[in-house]
Every structure is written in structure tokens, then in C-alpha cells.
N, C-alpha and C positions, 0 to 999 in steps of 0.2 A: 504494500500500500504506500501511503504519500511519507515520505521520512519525516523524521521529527524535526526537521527545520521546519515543513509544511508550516509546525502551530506560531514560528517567532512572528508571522501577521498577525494573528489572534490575541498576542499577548498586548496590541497595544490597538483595537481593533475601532474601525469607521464608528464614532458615537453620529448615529444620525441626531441631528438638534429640532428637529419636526414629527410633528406626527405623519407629514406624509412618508419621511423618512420610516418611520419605524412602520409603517403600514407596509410598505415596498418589503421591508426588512423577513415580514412572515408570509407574504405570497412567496418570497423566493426559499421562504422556510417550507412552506407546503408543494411546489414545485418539486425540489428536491427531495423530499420524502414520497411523494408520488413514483417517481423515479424508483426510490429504494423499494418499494414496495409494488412496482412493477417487475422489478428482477425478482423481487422476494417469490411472486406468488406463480410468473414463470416456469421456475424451477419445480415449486411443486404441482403444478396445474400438470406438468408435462408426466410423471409417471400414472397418473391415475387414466391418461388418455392413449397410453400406449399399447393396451390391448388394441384398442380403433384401432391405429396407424399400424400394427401388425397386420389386421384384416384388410385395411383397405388398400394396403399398399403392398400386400403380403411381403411386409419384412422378415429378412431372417433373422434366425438367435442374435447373431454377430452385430446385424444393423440396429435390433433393439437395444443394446448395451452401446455400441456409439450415437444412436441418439441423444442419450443420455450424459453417459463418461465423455464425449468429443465436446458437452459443453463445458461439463465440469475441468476440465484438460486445459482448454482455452484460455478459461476463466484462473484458472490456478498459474496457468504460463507469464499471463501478462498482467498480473495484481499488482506486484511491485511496481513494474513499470509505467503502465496506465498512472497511479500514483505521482511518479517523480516526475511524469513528463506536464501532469498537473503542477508540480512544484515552479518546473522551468518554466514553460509555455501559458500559462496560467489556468487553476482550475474550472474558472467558468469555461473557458474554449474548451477544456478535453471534455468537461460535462455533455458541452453541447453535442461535442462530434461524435462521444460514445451515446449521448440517443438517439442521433442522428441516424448510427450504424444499429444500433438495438433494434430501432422501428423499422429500418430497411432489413435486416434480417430475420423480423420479426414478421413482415409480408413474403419473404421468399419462404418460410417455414410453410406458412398458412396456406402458399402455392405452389409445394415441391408435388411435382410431378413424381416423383419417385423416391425410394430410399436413400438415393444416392444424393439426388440435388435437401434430404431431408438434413441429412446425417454435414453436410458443407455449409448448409445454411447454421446450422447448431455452432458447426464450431465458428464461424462468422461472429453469433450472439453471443458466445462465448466472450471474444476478443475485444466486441465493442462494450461488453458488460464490464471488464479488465477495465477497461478507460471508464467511464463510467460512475461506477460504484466506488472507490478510491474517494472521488472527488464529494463525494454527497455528505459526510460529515468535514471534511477537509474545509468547505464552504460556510459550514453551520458554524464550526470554529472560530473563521478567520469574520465572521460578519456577527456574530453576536458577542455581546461583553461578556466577562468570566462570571458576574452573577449571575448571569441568564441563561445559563448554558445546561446545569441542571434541571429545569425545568421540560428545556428543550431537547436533551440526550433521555428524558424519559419519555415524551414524547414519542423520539426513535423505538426505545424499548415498545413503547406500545402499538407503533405499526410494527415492530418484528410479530411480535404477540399476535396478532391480527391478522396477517402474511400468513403463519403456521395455519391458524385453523381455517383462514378461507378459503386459500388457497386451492386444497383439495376437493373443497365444495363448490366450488366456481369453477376447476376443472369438471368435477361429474354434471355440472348442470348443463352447462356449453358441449357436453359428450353425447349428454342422454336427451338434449332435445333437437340433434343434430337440426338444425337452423340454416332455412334452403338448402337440406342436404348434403351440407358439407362436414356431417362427423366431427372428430376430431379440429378441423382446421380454425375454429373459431378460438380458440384456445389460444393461438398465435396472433390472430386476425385482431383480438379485442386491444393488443397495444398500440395500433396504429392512431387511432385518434389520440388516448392518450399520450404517445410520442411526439404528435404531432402538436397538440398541446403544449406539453412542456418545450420543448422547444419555443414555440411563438413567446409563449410568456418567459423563458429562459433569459430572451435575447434581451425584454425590456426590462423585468427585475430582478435578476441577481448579478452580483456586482463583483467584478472582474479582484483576483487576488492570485496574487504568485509567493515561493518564499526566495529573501535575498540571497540564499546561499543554499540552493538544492544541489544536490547530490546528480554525480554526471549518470546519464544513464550505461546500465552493463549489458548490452545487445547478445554480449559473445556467450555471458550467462545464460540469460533467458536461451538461447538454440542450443545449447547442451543439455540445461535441466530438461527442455522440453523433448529432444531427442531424448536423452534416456528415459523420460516415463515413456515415451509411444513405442518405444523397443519392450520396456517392458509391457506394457498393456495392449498394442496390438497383439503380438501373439496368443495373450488370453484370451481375445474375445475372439480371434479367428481359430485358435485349435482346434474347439470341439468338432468345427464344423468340416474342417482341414484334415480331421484324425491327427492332429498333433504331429504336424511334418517334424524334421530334423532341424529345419533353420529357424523354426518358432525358436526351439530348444534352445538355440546359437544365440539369436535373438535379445531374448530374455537373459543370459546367461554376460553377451556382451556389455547388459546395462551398467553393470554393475563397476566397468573399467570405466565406462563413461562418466559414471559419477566422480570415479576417481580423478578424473582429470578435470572438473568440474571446481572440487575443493583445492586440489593445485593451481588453475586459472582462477580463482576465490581470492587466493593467498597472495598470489602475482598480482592482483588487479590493488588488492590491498596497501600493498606495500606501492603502488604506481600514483594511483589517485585519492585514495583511502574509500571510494565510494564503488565497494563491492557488491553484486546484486543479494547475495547471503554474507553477513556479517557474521567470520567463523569465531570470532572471538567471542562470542555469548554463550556456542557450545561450551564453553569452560566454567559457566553458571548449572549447578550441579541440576536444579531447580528449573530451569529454563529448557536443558536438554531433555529432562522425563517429560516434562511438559510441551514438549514439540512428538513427544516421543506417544502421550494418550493423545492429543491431537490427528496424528497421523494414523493412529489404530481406530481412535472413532471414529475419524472419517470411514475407514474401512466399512466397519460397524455401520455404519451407516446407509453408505453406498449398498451394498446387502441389501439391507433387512426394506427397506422402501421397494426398489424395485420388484423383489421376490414376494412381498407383502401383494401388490400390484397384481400380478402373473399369479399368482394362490387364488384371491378372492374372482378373481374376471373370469381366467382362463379354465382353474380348475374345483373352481366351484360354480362358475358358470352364472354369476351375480351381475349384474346392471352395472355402471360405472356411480350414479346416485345411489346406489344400496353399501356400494364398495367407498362412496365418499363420506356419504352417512355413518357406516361404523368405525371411520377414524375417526370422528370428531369428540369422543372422549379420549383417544389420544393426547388431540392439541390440547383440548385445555386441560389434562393434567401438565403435560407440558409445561404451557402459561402459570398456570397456580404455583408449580414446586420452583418453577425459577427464581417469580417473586418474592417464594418464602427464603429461597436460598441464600439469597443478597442481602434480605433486608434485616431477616431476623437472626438466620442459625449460620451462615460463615461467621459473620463477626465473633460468635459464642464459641461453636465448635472448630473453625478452624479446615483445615483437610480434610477431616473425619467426615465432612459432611458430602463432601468429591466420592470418598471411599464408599458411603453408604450408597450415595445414587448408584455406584458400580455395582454395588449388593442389591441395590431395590431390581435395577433394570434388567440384573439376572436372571433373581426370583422371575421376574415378568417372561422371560422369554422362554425359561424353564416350563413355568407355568403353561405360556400358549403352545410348546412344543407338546405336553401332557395334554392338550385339550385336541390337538386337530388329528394325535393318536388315537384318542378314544373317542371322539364323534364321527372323523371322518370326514367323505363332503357333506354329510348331515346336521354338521356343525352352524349354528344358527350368532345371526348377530351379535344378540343379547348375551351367549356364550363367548364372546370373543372379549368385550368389554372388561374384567378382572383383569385378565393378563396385561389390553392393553394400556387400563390404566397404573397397573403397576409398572410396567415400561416407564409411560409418561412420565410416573414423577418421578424416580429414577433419573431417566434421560434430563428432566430441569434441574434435578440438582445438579447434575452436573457442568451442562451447557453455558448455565448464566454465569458461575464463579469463575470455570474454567481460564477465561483468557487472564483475570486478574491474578490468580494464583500463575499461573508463567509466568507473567513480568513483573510479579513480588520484588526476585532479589536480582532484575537487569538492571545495570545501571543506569541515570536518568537519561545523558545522553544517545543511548542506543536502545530506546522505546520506541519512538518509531518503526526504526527498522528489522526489532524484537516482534514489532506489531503485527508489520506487515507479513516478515513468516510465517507464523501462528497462520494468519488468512489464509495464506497461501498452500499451507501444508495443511489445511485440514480439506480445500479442495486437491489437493495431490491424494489423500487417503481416499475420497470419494471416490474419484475417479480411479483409481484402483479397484476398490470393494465392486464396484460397477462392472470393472474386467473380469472380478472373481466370480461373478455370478455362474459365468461358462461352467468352471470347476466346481460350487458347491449345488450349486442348483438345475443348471439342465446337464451337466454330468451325470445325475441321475434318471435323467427322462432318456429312452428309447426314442428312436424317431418310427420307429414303425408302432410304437403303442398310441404316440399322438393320434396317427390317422383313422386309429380303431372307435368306437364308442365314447359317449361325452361320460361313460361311466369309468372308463379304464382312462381318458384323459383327465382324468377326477382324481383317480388313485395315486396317480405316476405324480401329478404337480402335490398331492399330499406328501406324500415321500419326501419330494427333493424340499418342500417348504421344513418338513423336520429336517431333513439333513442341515440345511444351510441356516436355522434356529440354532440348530447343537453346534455350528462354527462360529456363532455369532455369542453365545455363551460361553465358549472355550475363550475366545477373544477379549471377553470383556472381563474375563478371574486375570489375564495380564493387565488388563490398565486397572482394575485396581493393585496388583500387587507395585506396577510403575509407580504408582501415584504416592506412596511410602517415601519417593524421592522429593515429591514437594515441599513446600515448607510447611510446618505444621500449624503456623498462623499467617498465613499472608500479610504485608503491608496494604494499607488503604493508599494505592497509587490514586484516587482520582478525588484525597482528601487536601484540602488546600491547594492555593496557586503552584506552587513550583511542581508541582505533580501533573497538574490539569491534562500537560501537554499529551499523556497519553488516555486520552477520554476516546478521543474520535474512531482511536483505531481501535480500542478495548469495544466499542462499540461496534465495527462494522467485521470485527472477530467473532461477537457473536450469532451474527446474523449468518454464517454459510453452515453452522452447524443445523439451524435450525430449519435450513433450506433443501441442504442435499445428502 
């Protein structure tokens, strides 16, 4: 995301002396959260409609996981830098130009002829989301004064809050009432006015801000990191379908020199210019490394359990996309609830323990739903589904909301920022990973000749792989909490008093991809 020089505008930030001033000041407040919560609910509008675009597009395995992972990929590649080139070029412009690209790739989604122009358009929205999203608290920052700004970063929280649960429900509705026919594509279709929107009022109310001294951009970073995740996660999503050729193997196998040379090019760029795209020196924060380290696994965690959720309820119970939107919504809002409590009440008190519990709760939860879709079957009814998942939910909120502030506890102050931005960015790398693993834990277990058979035996076969890939997603989550031992056991209040502030924006826009993909 934007470095922490981003905030030294903010620190001394435009007092509008009028009321028309300060009137200008929250249309370009509500703009911009528009914005955020256009991506927000994108991302989840899109799994709950990917049955449709299988059917109508007959995608394969392969194309359904890069619909998905090809945004999350995108979006993780160009975080940082979308970010800095807001620092340099200034955030209004990149605001502009990533809705510009969001709303332009948000009609070619709505009008892919095929899996293929689907899956280019994704990662397009992906790229222009990178520019984009960065900038929407970066601007709340540098245009509101420091008393105001709590007010206004809960705000934020509360379209995150809002993004989770509608989300999903505003995908099933736009699914199940396909609207002139067009299925699925309204899903995509509904950003264009909005885009279109923000934009026009963009240009007139929000007010142009760069920082003096941003960080040069690392180009040669970004096409390494991004080369070795697509080395690694290409071949995941294309083996099963491949039989696992030899060069997937190689593939995958190479990624891992790549990285290496990644932190070599890290170290060199550091000692050149000091404005590396990964800041190795925070690894050395004992506290900061675990905490990159459950970031990257729940991403995983996540990537999973959403899509496979999706493919369970649609494909192999054979549910409406409204019925299938309708029983997550005890989900979000335990979600929403256990976040709230997290922050306000029980970190302060307990500390980690309260990180470690959500990892216990969300277990229990998935434990729980893997025991219930053993013993119903596709017999398994709604109202059956809700215990589990709102033991998940609260689970999943205690963790998600504290999450980013426990990592940047004990980084030092001048490398919050760029502490920030990682965190972002790695927890869409996890995503899009878990999204690649789907091949492996979940239609690994499906036969392609038992699909073709009876909607009874395609009932059975997605039972199966949904426990299978329950029971990875459980194995998973007894390591992030035993990781999580590494945190500290009380956190600092990074976002109590001024000299702290600077890292509000990104603690904020860190929590927003957990709760998205």
C-alpha cells in the first residue's frame, strides 16, 4: 500500500475555513468509500455467482479458480505499488485512473464472451483495484484533521461491516433474478454507473494530495514476486485437469529459486535506494514475521473454505444462489459482532489470547460443519448449517479485526507503512493461493465421470470433497494458532495518540481483504 510518508500530508492537513469547505470535504469522504465498498462487495458478489458462469459459459475446474485467484493475484501484485505511485503522482489521479480501469473492466467482465476474455478481464480489475484501493484511506488521511479521523476510520469499519454481509446477498439476488437474461453478468454490470459516478464527482470534490518524499517505485520486485506466485499457482489450478504433467512439477518446484532471488534483489535495491518493494529488515521483528506468517495461512484458509462453500451449496446440493446467499448471512454478522467485541472490549483485556481463541472458536466451527454434512448429507437443510457457521463467524472476527494491529505492535514507527502494506498484500498472496488449492483439496476428490452421472451421485462426490477440504482447512488453522504464540502477548495501541496515527489508514485497509476474499 501507500508508504508511511503517504501520512506527513495529513499530519499538517487543508483546514477548510467554510462550511462549503467542509461540505466538499464529506462528499469526497462518501465518494471514496463508495469506491471501497465497490471493491468490497465485488469480490464477494463474484463467488456466490460462479456456479452461473460455470453453466453459462461452461467453464472449466481450472477457469473457475482463475476467475477468482487471477483477481486476487493482480490485486496482491500491484498493492504496494498502486500505493507509492499515489505517493508520487498524487492520490487523487491514481484514485481516478484505478476507477476509471475498475469500471472499464468491470463492463468487459459483464460482457466476456467466454472464459477466457472472463478470467483477462479479472485480472485487469484486479490491477486497476491495486491502484485504486491504496488510495481511499491515503485521501481520508491527508484531507481530514487528526480529531476527525476516528470518527471517520469507523465509519470505514462500518462499510467493511456492511461489504461482508451484503455482499453475498446482492450477488444471489442479481443471480436468481437473472434481469433480461443475462444470469450472472449483472453482478459486474451494476459498477458501471457507480464508477461512472465516482468519477464525475471525483474530479470536482476530492482534493489533489501527494507525499514530499515517497519512496521510488520497485518495478523489478513486483515481476519477480508476481512471477513466482503464477509459477506456483498456475500449475495448481491447471494439474488436475492436465493429470499433473512433469513441468507443472518443475514449475512449482522453480518458484521457490525465484523467491530467492527476489530477497537478494530486496537486499541490493536496499542498500541502492533504501526504497525496497519488501522491507527485509522487519523480518527481524520476531512478532511481525508470525504475523505475516497467520496472515498468509488465513489467507489460504480462506481462499478455500469461500469458494468450496460456493460449489457445496449450488452444485452439490443443488440450492438457488438466494437460498445459498441467505444461509450465509449468519455468517457475516457473527463476523461483524465478534470483530466489534474484539477491538473494543476483550484485546485491550486479554491481549493474544483473544487471536488464539478465535483460532479455537473457528475450528470448533469447521469441525462442527464437517460432522454435520457427514451425517445429513445433501439432506442437510439450512437451519442445520447455521451453528457451525456461526461458530466460524465469531471465530473468524476475533481474529480478523485485531489481526493487523497485533503485527505492527512491535515494527518500528518509521517502517509502518511499509509493514502495512505487506500484511495487504500477503494476505491477498494467501488467497490466491488457497484458491489454487482448491484443485488439490477439493475436486481432487471428485471423479469426472461421476459429475456426468445423476444430480444424486453429483450430491455425494461435492459432499466428500467439501469434508475433505473442511478437514485441510482445520489442520490449517491448529498452525496459526500455535504461530500466533509468537505475537506479543499484549499488543501496543499503535493508533492511540498522534505520533502513532500514521499507521491508521493502512491498519484499516489491512482489514478489509480478509474480510473480502
Amino acid at each position: 500500500m501507500s508508504s508511511h510518508d503517504a501520512v506527513t500530508d495529513a499530519a499538517n492537513p487543508a483546514e477548510p475555513g467554510t462550511d462549503s469547505g467542509d461540505k466538499r470535504r464529506w462528499i469526497a469522504l462518501a465518494i471514496v468509500m463508495t469506491a471501497a465498498f465497490m471493491d468490497l462487495v465485488d469480490a464477494t458478489i463474484v463467488n456466490i455467482a460462479i456456479p452461473s458462469i460455470e453453466r453459462d459459459l461452461g467453464a472449466t475446474i481450472g477457469a473457475i479458480q482463475w476467475i477468482t485467484a487471477g483477481y486476487a493475484l493482480a490485486f496482491a501484485a500491484g498493492l504496494i505499488t498502486g500505493g507509492r505511485l499515489g505517493d508520487i503522482y498524487g492520490r487523487k489521479r491514481l484514485f481516478l485512473l484505478g476507477t476509471a480501469g475498475f469500471t472499464l473492466a468491470s463492463a468487459l467482465c459483464g460482457f466476456a464472451a467466454n472464459q477466457e476474455m472472463l478470467i483477462a478481464s479479472r485480472l485487469l480489475q484486479g490491477v486497476a483495484a491495486a491502484m485504486m484501493v491504496p488510495q481511499v484511506l491515503s485521501i481520508v488521511h491527508a484531507t481530514f484533521p487528526a480529531h476527525e479521523r476516528g470518527k471517520v476510520f469507523g465509519l470505514f469499519g462500518a462499510i467493511v461491516g456492511l461489504g461482508a454481509v451484503s455482499g453475498p446477498l446482492l450477488g444471489a439476488l442479481l443471480t436468481q433474478w437473472n434481469i433480461a437474461g443475462l444470469e450472472w453478468r449483472p453482478i459486474f454490470l451494476i459498477n458501471l454507473p457507480v464508477g461512472i459516478a465516482g468519477l464525475l464527482l471525483g474530479r470536482k470534490f476530492i482534493t489533489e494530495s501527494k507525499a514530499p518524499k515517497a519512496l521510488r517505485l520497485d518495478l523489478v520486485g513486483v515481476l519477480l514476486v508476481t512471477t513466482a506466485l503464477l509459477m506456483l499457482i498456475y500449475p495448481l489450478t491447471r494439474g488436475r485437469e492436465l493429470d499433473w504433467p512433469l513441468w507443472g512439477h518443475l514449475m512449482m518446484a522453480g518458484s521457490l529459486p525465484v523467491f530467492g532471488v527476489l530477497v537478494a534483489y530486496e537486499r541490493y535495491k536496499t542498500r541502492k535506494d533504501g526504497s525496497p518493494l519488501v522491507e527485509l529488515s522487519l523480518f527481524k521483528v520476531k512478532s511481525f514475521a508470525a504475523g505475516i506468517a497467520v496472515q498468509l495461512t488465513f489467507g489460504v484458509v480462506m481462499g478455500i473454505f469461500f469458494l468450496v462453500w460456493t460449489l457445496y451449496m449450488q452444485i452439490g446440493l443443488g440450492w438457488t444462489p438466494l437460498r445459498a446467499g441467505l444461509t450465509g448471512v449468519p455468517f457475516s454478522i457473527a463476523v461483524s459482532v465478534a470483530a466489534g467485541l474484539s477491538v473494543q472490549k476483550l484485546v485491550p483485556r486479554f491481549g493474544r489470547k483473544v487471536l488464539q481463541a478465535g483460532a479455537l472458536t473457528m475450528t470448533a466451527g469447521v469441525l462442527l460443519y464437517l460432522f454435520e454434512a457427514g451425517r445429513y448429507g445433501t439432506g442437510i437443510a439450512s437451519w442445520q448449517m447455521i451453528p457451525p457457521l456461526v461458530v466460524m463467524g465469531l471465530g473468524m472476527g476475533l481474529i480478523v479485526a485485531p489481526l493487523t494491529d497485533a503485527v505492527l505492535s512491535e515494527v518500528p514507527r518509521e517502517h509502518a507503512g511499509s509493514a502495512s502494506g505487506l500484511i495487504n498484500t500477503t494476505t491477498q498472496m494467501g488467497n490466491a493461493l488457497g484458491l489454487g488449492l482448491v484443485s488439490v483439496v477439493f475436486f481432487g476428490m471428485i471423479d469426472d465421470e461421476r459429475l456426468r452421472k445423476a444430480p444424486a451421485e453429483t450430491g455425494a462426490a461435492f459432499t466428500d470433497a467439501f469434508q475433505n477440504s473442511m478437514g485441510w482447512v482445520a489442520g490449517v488453522l491448529a498452525v496459526i494458532f500455535l504461530v500466533m504464540f509468537a505475537l506479543p502477548a499484549r499488543p501496543k495501541q499503535h493508533l492511540e495518540g498522534g505520533g502513532d496515527d500514521e499507521t491508521a489508514p493502512e491498519a484499516g485497509v489491512g482489514k478489509e481483504p480478509a474480510l473480502t476474499h
